[in-house]
N, C-alpha and C positions, 0 to 999 in steps of 0.2 A: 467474459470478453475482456482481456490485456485491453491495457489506456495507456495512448499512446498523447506527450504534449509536444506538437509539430512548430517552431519559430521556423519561420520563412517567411520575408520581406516580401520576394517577386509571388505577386496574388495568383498569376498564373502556375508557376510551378507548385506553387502550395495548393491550391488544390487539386494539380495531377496529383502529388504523392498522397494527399488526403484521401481522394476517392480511389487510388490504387489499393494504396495499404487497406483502408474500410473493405474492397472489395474481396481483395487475393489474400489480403490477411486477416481477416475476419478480424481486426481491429477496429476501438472505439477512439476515435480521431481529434484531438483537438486542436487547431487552429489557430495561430495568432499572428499578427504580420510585424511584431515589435517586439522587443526585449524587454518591454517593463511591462506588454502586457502578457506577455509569456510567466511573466515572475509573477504577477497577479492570480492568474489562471491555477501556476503552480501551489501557492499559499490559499486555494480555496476548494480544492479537489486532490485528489490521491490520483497517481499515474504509476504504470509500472515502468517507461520508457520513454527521454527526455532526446529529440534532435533540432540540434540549435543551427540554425545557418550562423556563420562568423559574421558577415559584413550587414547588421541590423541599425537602424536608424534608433534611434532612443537610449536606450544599451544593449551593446556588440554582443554576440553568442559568449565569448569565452566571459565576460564581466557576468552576463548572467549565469553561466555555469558557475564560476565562482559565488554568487551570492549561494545559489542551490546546496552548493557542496558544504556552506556555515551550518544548513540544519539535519541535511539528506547526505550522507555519504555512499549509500546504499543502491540511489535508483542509476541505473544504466544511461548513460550519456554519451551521444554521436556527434560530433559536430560534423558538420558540410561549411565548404567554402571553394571558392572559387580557386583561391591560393593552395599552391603545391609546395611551398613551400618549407625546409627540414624546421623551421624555425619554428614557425605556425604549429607542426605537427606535435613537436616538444611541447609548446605551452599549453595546446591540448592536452597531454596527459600526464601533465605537470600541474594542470587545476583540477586532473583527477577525470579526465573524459576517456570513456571507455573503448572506444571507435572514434576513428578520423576517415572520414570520405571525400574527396575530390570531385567539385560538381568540373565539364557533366560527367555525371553517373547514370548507371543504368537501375530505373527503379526496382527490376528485380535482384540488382547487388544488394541494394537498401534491406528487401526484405529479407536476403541472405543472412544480413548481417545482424540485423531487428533481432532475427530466429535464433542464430545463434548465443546473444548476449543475453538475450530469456529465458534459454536453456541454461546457462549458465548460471543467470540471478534465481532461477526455480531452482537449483541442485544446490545454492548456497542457504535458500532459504530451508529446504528441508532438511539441511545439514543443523543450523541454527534448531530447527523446531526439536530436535533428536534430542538436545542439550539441555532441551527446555525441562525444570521436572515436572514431574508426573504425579506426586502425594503430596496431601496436602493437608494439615492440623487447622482446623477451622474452628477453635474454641473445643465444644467438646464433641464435635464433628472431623471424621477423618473421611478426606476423599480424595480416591485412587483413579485419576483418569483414564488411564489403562481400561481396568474393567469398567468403569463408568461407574463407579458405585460412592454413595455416603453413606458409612456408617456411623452410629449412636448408641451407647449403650449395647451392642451384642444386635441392634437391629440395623437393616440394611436397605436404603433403598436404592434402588437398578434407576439410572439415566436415559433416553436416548442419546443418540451421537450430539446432537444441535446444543441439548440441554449439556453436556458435558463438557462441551468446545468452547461454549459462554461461560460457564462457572470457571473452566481452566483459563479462560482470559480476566474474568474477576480477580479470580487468585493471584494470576502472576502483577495484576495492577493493585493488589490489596491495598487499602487504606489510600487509595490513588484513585485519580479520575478514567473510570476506560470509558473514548467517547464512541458513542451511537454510531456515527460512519463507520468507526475501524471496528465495531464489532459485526457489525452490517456484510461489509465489504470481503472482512476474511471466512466468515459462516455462511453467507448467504449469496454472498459474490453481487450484492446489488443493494444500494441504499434506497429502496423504491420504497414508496408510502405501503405497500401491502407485507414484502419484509421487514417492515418497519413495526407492523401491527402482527405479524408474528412471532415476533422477538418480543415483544411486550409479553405476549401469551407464555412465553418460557421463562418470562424473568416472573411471571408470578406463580407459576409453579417452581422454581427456586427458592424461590420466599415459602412459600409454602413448606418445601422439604427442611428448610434452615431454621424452619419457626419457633422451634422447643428449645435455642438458646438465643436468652434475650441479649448475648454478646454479642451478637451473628446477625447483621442487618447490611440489605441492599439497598440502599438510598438513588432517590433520583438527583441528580444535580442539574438544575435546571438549566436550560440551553447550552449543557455540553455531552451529558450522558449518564454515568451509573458510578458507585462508588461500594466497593464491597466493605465493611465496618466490621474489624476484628478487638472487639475491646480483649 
């Protein structure tokens, strides 16, 4: 389920579009009637799709699209505003917003428009993932994600998809922290305590298959996630 973070001041329209998107779009909805606690919301959770209303009490849509855009250049941003203005529309996509809509709107333009800038951030992602590589020198372990394999010495051991998707995000974080969410969120599609305690199960059969060189260690790092160690 795409996560959607909704800033909209007026409590009534925010949660028409809440429970429309939630309904017709089988989107997971989050809600905030302010701009500082939309910026909270966003710094404590991963969202694929960001629609700010412009005229926000605390800080305005476009200030917090700008804060947004200092760490995320990536997620998809709408502003809505009451103003039609040519002027307005420019500093939206001048702070990097990806859609501009004019309230009122019709909530099915919204999802029009939702649909389309996902399809578009899904086609860029899977472009990115293309580029991503694929082999990997792990001391004296090599592994090919492609086929799923780690070899050793002339021996070979076979992955499933889960275990191979984790190691290929170890790898590309090597000597770096990959945290628990983001390995959660992209393998599993859900940071729930039972994915939670399944991923545990594959990071100890990783350790297992990496065990015969004592270069080669998965480390937990506590309260943020996993660290692969290539001495």
């Amino acid at each position: 389920m795409r996560k959607i973070l909704l800033a909209e001041d007026d409590p009534n329209l925010g949660e028409i579009l809440k429970d429309y998107l939630e309904l017709k779009g089988k989107f997971d909805v989050k809600l905030c009637q302010d701009g500082e606690d939309a910026l909270r919301a966003f710094n404590r959770d991963e969202y694929d799709l960001c629609i700010f209303d412009v005229m926000m009490p605390k800080k305005d849509g476009f200030s917090l699209g700008k804060e947004i855009r200092k760490t995320n250049q990536e997620i998809p941003i709408i502003f809505a505003t009451a103003k039609g203005m040519m002027e307005d529309k420019t500093e939206a996509f001048n702070l990097g917003g990806d859609d501009y809509i004019t309230k009122p709107f019709r909530v099915e333009e919204l999802l029009l428009r939702i649909n389309a800038l996902l399809k578009r951030s899904l086609s860029q992602e899977r472009s990115a993932e293309e580029e991503l590589p694929v082999n990997f020198n792990l001391g004296e372990y090599d592994f090919d994600y492609t086929s799923q394999i780690i070899a050793r010495n002339g021996q070979q051991q076979k992955l499933s998809t889960k275990e191979a998707e984790l190691l290929r995000m170890l790898c590309l974080k090597k000597n770096d922290v990959l945290t628990r969410e983001e390995a959660l969120i992209k393998i599993w599609h859900d940071d729930n305590y039972f994915n939670g305690r399944s991923m545990d199960v594959f990071l100890s059969k990783l350790r297992k298959y990496l065990r015969d060189d004592p270069k080669v260690e998965i480390v937990n790092v506590h309260g943020k996630g996993y660290k692969l160690l290539v001495g």
